[in-house]
DSSP file (Angstrom, degrees, kcal/mol; ACC not computed):
  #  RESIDUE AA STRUCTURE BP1 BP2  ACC     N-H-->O    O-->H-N    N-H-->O    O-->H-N    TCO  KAPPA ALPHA  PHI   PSI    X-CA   Y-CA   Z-CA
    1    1 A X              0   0    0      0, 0.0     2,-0.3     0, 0.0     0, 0.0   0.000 360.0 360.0 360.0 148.5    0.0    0.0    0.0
    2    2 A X        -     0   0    0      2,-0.0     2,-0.8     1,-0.0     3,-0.1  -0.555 360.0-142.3 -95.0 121.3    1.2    3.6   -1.1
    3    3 A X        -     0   0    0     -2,-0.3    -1,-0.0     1,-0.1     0, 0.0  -0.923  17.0-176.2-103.1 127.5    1.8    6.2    1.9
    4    4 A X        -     0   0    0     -2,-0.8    -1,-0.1     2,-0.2     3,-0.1   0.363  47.9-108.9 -85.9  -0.5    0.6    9.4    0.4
    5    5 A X  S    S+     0   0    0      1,-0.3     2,-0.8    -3,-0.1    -2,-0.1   0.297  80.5 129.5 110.9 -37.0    1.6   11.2    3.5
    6    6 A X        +     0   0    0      1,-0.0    -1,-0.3     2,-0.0     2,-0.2  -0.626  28.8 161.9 -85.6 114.2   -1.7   11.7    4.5
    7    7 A X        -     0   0    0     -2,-0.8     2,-0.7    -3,-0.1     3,-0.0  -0.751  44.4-104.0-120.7 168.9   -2.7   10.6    8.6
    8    8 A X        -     0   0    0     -2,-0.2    -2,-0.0     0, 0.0     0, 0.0  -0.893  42.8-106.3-114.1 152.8   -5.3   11.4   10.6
    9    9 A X        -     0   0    0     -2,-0.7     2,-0.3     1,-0.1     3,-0.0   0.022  43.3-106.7 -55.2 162.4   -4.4   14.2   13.4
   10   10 A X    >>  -     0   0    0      1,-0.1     3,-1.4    -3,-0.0     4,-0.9  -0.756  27.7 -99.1-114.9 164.1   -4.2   12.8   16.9
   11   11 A X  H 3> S+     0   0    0     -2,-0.3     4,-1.8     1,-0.3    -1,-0.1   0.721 119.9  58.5 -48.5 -47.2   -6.4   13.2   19.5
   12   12 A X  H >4 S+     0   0    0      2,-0.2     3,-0.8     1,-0.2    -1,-0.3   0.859 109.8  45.0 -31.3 -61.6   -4.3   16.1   21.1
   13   13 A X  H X4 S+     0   0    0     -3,-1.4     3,-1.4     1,-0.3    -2,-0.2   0.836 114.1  50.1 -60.1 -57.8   -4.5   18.3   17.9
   14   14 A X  H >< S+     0   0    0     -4,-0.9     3,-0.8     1,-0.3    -1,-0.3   0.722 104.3  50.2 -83.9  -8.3   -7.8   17.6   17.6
   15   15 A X  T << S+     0   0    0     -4,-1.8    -1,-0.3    -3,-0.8     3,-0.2  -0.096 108.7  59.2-112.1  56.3   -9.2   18.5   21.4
   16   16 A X  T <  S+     0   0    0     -3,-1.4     2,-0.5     1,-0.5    -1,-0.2  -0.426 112.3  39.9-113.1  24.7   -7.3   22.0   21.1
   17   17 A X    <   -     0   0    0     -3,-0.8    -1,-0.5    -5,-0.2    77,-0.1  -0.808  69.2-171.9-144.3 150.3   -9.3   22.9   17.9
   18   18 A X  S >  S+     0   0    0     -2,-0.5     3,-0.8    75,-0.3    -1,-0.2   0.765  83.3  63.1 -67.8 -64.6  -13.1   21.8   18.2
   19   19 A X  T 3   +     0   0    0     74,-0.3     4,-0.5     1,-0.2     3,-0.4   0.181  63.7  87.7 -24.6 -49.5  -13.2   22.7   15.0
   20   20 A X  T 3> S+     0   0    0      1,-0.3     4,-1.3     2,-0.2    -1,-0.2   0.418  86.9  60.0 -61.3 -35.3  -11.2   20.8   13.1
   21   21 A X  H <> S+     0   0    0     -3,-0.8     4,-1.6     2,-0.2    -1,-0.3   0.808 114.8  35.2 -66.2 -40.4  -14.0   18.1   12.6
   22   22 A X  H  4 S+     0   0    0     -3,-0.4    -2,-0.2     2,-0.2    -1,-0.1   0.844 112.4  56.5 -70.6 -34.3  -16.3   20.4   11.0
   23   23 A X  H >> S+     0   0    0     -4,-0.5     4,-1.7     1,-0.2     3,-1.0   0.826 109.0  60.8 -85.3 -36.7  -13.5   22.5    9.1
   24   24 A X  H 3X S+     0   0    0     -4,-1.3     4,-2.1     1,-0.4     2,-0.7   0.892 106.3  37.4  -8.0 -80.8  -12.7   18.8    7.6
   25   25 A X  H 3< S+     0   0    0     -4,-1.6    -1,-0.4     2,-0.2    -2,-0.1  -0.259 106.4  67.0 -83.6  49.2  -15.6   18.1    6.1
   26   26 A X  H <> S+     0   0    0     -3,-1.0     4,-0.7    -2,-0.7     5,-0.3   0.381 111.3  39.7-101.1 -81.9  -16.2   21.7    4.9
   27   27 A X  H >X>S+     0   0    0     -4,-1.7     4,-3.7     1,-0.3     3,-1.6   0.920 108.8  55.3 -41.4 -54.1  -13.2   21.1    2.7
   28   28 A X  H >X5S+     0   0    0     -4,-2.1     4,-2.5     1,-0.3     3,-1.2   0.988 117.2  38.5 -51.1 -52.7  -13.8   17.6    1.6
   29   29 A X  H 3>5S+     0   0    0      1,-0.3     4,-1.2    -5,-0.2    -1,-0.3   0.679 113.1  58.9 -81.1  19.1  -17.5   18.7    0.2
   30   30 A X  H <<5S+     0   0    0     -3,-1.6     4,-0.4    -4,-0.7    -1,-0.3   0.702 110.1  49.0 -98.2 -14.5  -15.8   22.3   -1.1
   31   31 A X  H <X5S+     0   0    0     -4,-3.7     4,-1.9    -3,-1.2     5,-0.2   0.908 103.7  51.7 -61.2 -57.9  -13.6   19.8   -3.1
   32   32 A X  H  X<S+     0   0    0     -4,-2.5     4,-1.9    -5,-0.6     5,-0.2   0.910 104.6  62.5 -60.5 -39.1  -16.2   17.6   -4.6
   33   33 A X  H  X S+     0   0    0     -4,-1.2     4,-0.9    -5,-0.3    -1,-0.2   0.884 105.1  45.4 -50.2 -31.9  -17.7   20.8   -5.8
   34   34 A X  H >> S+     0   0    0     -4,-0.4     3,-2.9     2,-0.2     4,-1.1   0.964 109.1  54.7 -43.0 -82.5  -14.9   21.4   -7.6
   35   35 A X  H 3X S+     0   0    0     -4,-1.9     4,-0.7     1,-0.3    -2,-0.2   0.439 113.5  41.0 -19.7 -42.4  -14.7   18.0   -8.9
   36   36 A X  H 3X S+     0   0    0     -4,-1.9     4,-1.6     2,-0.2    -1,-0.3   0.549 110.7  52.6 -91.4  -7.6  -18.3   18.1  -10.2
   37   37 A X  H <X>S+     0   0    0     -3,-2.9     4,-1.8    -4,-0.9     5,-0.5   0.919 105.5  54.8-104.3 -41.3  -18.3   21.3  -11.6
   38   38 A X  H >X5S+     0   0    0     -4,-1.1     4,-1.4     2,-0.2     3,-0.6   0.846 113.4  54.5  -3.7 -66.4  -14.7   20.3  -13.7
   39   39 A X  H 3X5S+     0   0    0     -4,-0.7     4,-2.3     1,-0.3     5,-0.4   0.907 119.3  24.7 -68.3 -70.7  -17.2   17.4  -14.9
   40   40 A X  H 3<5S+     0   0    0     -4,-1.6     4,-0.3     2,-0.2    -1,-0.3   0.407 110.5  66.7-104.2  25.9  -19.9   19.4  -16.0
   41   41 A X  H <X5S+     0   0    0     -4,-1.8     4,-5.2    -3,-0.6     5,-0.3   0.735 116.8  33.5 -75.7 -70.6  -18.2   22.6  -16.9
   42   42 A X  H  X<S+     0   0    0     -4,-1.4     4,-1.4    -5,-0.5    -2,-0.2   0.848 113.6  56.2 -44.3 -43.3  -16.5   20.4  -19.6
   43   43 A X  H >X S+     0   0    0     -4,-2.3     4,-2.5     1,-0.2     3,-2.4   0.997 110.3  58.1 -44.1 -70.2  -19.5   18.0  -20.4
   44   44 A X  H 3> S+     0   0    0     -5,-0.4     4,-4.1     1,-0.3    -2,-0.2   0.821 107.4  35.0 -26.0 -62.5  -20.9   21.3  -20.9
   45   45 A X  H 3< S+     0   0    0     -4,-5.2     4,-0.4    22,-0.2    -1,-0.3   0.490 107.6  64.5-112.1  26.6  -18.9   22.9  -23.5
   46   46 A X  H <X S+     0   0    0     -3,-2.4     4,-3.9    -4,-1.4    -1,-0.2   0.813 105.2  47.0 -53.3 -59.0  -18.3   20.1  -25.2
   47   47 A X  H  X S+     0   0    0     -4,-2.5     4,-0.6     1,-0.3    -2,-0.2   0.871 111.2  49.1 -41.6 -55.9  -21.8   19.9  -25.9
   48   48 A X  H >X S+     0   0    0     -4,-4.1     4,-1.7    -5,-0.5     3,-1.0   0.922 110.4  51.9 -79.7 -16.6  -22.2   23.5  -26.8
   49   49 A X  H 34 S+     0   0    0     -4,-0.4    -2,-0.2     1,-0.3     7,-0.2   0.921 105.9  59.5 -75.3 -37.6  -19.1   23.3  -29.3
   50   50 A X  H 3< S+     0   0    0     -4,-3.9    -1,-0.3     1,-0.2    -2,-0.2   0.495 105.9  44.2 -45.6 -21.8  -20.9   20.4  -30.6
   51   51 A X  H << S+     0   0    0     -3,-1.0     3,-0.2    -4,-0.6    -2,-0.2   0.641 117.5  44.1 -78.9 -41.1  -23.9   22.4  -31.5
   52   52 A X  S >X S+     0   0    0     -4,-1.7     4,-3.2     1,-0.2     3,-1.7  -0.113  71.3 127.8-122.2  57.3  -22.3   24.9  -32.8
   53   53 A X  T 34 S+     0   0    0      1,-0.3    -1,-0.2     2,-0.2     5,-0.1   0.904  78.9  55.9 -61.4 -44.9  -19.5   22.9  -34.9
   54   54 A X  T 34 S+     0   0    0      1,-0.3     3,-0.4    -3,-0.2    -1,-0.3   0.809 112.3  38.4 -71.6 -13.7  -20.4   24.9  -38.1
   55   55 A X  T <4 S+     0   0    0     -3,-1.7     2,-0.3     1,-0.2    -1,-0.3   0.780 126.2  46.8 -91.5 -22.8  -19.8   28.5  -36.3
   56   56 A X     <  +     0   0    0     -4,-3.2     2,-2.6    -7,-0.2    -1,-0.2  -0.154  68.7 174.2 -98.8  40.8  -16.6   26.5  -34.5
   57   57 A X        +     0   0    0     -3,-0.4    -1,-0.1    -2,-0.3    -3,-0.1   0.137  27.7 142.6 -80.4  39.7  -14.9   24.7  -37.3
   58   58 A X        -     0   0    0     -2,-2.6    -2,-0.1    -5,-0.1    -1,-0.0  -0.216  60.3-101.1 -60.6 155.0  -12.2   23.5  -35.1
   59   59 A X     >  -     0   0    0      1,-0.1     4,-1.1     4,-0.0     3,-0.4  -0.463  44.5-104.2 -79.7 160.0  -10.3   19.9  -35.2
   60   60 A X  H  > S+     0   0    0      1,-0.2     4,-2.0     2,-0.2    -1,-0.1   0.763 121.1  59.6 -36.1 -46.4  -11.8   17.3  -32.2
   61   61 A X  H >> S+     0   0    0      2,-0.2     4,-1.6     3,-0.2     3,-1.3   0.906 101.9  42.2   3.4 -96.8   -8.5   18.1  -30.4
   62   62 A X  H >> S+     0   0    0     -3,-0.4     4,-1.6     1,-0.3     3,-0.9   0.946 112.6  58.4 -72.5 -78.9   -8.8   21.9  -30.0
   63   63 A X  H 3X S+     0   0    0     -4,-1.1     4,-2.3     1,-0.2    -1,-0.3   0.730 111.5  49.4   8.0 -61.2  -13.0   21.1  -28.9
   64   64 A X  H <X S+     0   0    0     -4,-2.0     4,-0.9    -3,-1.3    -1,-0.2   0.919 112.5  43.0 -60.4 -46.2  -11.1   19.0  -26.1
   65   65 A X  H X< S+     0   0    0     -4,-1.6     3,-1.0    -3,-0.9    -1,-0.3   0.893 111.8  46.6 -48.9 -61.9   -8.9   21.4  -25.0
   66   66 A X  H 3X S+     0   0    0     -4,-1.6     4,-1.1     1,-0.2    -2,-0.2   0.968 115.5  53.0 -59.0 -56.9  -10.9   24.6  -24.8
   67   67 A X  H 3X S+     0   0    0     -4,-2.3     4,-1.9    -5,-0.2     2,-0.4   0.767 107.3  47.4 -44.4 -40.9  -13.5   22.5  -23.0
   68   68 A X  H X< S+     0   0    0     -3,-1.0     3,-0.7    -4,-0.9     2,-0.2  -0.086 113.8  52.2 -80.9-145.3  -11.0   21.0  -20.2
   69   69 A X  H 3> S+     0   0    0     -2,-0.4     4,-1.8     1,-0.4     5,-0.3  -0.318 109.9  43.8 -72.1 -89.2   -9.8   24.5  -19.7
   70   70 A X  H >X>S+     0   0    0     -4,-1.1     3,-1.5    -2,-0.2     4,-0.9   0.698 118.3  45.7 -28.8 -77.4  -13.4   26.2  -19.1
   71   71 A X  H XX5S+     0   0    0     -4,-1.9     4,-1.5    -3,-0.7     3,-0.9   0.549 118.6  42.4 -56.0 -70.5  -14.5   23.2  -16.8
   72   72 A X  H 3>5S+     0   0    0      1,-0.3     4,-2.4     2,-0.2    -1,-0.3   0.520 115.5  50.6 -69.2 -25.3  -10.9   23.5  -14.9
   73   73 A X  H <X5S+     0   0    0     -4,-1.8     4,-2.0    -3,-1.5     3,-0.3   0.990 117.9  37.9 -48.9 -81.4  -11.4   27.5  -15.0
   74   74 A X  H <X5S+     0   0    0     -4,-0.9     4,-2.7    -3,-0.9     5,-0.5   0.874 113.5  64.9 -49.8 -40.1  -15.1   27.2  -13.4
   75   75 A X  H  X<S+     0   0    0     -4,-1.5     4,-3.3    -5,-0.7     5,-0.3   0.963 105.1  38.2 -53.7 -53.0  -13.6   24.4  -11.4
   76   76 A X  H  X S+     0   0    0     -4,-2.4     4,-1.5    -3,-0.3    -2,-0.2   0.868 108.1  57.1 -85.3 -11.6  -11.4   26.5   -9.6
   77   77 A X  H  X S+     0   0    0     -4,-2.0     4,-1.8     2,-0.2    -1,-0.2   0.857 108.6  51.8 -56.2 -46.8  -13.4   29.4   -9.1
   78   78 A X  H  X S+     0   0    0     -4,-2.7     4,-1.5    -5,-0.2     3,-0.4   0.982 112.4  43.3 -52.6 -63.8  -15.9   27.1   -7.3
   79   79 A X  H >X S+     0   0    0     -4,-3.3     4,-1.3    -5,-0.5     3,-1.2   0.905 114.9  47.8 -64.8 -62.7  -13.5   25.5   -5.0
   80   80 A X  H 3X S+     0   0    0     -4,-1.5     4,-2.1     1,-0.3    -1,-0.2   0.718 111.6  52.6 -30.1 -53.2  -11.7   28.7   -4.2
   81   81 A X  H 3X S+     0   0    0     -4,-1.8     4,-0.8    -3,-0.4    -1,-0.3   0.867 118.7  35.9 -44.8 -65.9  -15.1   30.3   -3.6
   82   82 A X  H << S+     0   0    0     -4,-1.5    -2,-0.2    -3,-1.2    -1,-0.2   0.602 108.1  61.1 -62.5 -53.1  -16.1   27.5   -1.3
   83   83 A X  H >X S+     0   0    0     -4,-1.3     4,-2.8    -5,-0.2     3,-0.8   0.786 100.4  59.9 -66.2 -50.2  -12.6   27.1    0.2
   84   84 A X  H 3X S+     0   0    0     -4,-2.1     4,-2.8    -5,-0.4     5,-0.4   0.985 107.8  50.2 -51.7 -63.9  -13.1   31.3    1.5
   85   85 A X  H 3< S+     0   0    0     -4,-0.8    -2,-0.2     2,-0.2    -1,-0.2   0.604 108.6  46.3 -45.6 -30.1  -16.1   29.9    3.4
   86   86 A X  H X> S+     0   0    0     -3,-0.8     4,-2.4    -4,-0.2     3,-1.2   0.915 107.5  58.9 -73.9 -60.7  -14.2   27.0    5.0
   87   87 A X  H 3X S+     0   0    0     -4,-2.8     4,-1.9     1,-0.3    -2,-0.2   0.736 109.9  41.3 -18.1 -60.8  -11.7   29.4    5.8
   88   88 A X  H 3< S+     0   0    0     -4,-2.8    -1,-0.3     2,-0.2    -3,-0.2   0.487 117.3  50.2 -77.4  -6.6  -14.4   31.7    7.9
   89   89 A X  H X>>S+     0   0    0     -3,-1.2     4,-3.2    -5,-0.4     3,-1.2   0.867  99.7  52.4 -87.9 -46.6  -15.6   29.0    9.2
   90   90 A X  H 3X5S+     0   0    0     -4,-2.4     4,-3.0     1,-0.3     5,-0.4   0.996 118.1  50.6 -40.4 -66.6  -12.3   27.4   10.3
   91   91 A X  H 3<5S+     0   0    0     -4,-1.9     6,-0.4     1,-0.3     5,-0.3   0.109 112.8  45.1 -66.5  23.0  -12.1   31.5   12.2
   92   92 A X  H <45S+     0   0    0     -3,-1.2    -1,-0.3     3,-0.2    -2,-0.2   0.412 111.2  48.2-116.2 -49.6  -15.4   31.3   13.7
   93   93 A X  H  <5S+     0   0    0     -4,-3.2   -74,-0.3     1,-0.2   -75,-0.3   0.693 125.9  30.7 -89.7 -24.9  -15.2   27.9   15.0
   94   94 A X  S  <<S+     0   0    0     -4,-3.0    -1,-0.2    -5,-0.6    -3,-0.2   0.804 130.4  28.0-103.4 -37.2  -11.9   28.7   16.5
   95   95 A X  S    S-     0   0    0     -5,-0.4    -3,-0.2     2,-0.3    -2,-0.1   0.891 100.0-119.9 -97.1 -62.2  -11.7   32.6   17.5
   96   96 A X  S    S+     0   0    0     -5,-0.3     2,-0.2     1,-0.3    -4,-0.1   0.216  83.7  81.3 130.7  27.2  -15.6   32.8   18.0
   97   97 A X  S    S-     0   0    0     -6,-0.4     2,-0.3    -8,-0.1    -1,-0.3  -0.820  82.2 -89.8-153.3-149.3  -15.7   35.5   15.3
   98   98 A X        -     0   0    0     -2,-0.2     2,-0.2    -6,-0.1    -6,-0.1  -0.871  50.3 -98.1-121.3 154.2  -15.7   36.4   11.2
   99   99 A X    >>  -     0   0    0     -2,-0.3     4,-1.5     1,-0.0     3,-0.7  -0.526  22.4-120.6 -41.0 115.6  -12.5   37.0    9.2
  100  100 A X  H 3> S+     0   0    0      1,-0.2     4,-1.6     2,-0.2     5,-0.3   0.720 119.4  52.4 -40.4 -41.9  -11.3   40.5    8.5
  101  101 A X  H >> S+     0   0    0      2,-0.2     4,-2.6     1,-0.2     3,-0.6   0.984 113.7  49.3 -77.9 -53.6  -11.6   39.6    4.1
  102  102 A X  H <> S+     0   0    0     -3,-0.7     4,-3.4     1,-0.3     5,-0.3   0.964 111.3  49.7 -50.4 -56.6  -15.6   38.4    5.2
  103  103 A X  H 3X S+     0   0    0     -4,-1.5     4,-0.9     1,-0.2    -1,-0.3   0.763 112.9  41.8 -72.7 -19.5  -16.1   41.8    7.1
  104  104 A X  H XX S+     0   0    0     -4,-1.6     4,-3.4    -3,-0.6     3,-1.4   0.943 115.8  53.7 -75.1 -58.5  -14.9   44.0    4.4
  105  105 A X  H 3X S+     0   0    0     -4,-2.6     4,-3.3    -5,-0.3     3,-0.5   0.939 111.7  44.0 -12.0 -83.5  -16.9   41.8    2.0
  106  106 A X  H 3< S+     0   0    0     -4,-3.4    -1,-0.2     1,-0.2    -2,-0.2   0.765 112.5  50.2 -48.9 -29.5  -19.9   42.3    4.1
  107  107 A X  H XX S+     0   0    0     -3,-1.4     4,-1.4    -4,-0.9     3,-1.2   0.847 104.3  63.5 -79.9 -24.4  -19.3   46.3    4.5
  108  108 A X  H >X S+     0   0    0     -4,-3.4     4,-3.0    -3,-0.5     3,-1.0   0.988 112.0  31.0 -51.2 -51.6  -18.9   46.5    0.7
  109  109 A X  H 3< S+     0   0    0     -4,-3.3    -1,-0.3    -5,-0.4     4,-0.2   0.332 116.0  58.3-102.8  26.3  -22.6   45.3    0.0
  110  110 A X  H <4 S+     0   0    0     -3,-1.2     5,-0.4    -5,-0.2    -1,-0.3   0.626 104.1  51.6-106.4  -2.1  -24.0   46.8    3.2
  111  111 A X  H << S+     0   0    0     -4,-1.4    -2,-0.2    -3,-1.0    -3,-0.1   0.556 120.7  41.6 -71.0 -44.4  -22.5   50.7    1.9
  112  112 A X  S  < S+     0   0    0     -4,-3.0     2,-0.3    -5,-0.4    -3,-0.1   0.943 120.0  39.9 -82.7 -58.8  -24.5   49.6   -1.2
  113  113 A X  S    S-     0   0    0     -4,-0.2     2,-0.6    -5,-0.2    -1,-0.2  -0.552  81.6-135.6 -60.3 120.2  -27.7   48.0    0.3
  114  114 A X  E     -A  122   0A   0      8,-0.8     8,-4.4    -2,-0.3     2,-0.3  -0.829  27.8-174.5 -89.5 127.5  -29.1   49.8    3.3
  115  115 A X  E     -A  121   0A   0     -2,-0.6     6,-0.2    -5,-0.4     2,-0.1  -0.745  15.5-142.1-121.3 153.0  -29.9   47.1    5.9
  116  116 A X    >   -     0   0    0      4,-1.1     3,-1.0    -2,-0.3    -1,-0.1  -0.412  48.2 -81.4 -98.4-168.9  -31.9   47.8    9.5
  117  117 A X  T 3  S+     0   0    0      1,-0.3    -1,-0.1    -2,-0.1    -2,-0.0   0.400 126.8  59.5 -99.9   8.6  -30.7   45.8   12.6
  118  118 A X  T 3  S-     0   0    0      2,-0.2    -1,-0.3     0, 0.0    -2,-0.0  -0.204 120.1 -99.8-135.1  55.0  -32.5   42.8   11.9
  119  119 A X  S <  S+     0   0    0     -3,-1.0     2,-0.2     1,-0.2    -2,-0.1   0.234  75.9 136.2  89.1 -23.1  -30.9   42.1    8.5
  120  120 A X        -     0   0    0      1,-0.1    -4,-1.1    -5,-0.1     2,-0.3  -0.455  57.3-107.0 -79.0 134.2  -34.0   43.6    6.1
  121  121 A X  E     -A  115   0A   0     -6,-0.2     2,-0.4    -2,-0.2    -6,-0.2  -0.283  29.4-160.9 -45.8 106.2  -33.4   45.8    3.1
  122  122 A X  E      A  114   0A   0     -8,-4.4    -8,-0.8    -2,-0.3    -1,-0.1  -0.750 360.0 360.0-107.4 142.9  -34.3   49.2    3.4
  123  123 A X              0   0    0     -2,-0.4    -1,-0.2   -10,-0.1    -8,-0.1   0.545 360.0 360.0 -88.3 360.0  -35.0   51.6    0.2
């Protein structure tokens, strides 16, 4: 059997972060979004290149290519996306608060959107 490296943390590590179980499986499913969106990002524009072969008269080849590059593009954008969320979560579950890059986030689109003190959209 192949060691990849990969163990699981020991019990110390894990009862000084709480966390660690949750921030765990955050990542694993922000991966598998990846994974599926890589899958049918490509599916995808295969499909449309295929539709539109006469506007695309490129060889099967060049089709393949442009197609793994959009899903692996969309792919990473998702996980990355996803991966920012684990991230605040990881700082939440551990400090007991949100990430300095979330709170700017969050002042950005509350400067544009006027919000009251229980979250509702004021014109």
């Amino acid at each position: 059997m192949v060691n990849l490296g990969l163990s699981r943390v020991s019990d110390e590590v894990a009862a000084k972060h709480p966390g660690l179980q949750g921030y765990a499986a955050c990542q694993s499913q922000a991966f598998m979004k990846g994974v599926v969106t890589f899958i049918t990002g490509t599916g995808t524009a295969l499909v449309l290149q295929s539709v539109f072969r006469k506007r695309l008269p490129y060889p099967l080849q060049w089709n393949i290519l442009l197609s793994v590059v959009t899903g692996s593009v969309a792919s990473y954008v998702v996980t990355r996306r996803e991966t920012e969320k684990c991230t605040d979560l990881w700082i939440y579950l551990e400090k007991g608060q949100i990430s300095q890059l979330h709170q700017a986030g969050q002042q950005q689109i509350s400067e544009a959107t006027k919000q009251n003190k229980y979250g509702d959209t004021i014109e």
